[in-house]
C-alpha positions, 0 to 999 in steps of 0.5 A: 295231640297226645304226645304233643301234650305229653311232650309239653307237660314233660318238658315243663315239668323238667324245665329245671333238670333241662337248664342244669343239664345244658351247662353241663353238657360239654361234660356229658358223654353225649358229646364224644360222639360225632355229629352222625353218631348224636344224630343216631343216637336220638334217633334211637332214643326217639324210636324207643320212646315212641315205641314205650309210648304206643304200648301205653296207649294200647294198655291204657285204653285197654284198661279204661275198656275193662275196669268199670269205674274211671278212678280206679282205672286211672290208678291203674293205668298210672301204675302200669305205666310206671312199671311199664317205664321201670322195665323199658330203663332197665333194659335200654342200657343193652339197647342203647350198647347195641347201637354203641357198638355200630359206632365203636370198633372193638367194642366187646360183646357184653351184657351191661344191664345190671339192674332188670327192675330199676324201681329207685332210680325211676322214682327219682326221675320224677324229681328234676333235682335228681337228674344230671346227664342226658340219658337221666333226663331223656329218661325223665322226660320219657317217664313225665311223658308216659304219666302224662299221656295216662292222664289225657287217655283218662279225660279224654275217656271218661265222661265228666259225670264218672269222673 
């Protein structure tokens, strides 16, 4: 029910960045893949979004248990989602090359992260009008998601009385 929720709350709230990105998509990187290789790699991005959202739920029901007062853990729990997500995208590009490199011969061993904290550029997810490809947008809707899910675990919770 959480992600369902987070799901539906992400993709509305991108709804916009969604209709932008589909006209253009025949531009997008993605589509030089095989239909294997898509396949694959939203595959992936799935797993390591599943992956991001476990843990969010692990740390967000953690510190709804230790701060007392259900507003403050709110806060908290945003913030740590949101810094939880700035260190998942900073390090998805090395991930995301791993895979690049089962599907491409000769593609050379490398590190491609190039910003381990990217706190800017996560913020401006938040903004459809910011975002043009797909990998901005799975990351969109992956950060919408994340908040999302702190917000349920927070009324799902906490009394109404606390809150």
């Amino acid at each position: 029910m959480i992600v369902l929720f987070s799901i539906i709350v992400a993709v509305a709230w991108q709804f916009l960045a969604i209709l932008r990105v589909s006209k253009s998509i025949t531009t997008d990187s993605f589509v030089t893949l095989s239909p294997v290789g898509q396949l694959g790699l939203a595959t992936v991005t799935i797993a390591l979004v599943l992956i991001l959202l476990t843990i969010n739920i692990y740390i967000s029901r953690t510190l709804q248990q230790a701060i007392a007062n259900p507003v403050i853990a709110l806060v908290v729990n945003l913030i740590c989602a949101f810094f939880l997500f700035v260190l998942f995208w900073g390090v998805s590009p090395q991930l995301f090359y791993l895979y690049y490199q089962l599907l491409l011969d000769g593609l050379p061993w490398q590190w491609v992260i190039r910003n381990w904290l990217p706190v800017k550029q996560t913020l401006l997810l938040l903004f459809p009008g910011h975002i043009h490809n797909t990998s901005s947008l799975a990351a969109g809707i992956a950060l919408i998601m994340q908040l999302a899910q702190v917000v349920l675990i927070y009324k799902l919770q906490t009394p109404k009385r606390a809150r």
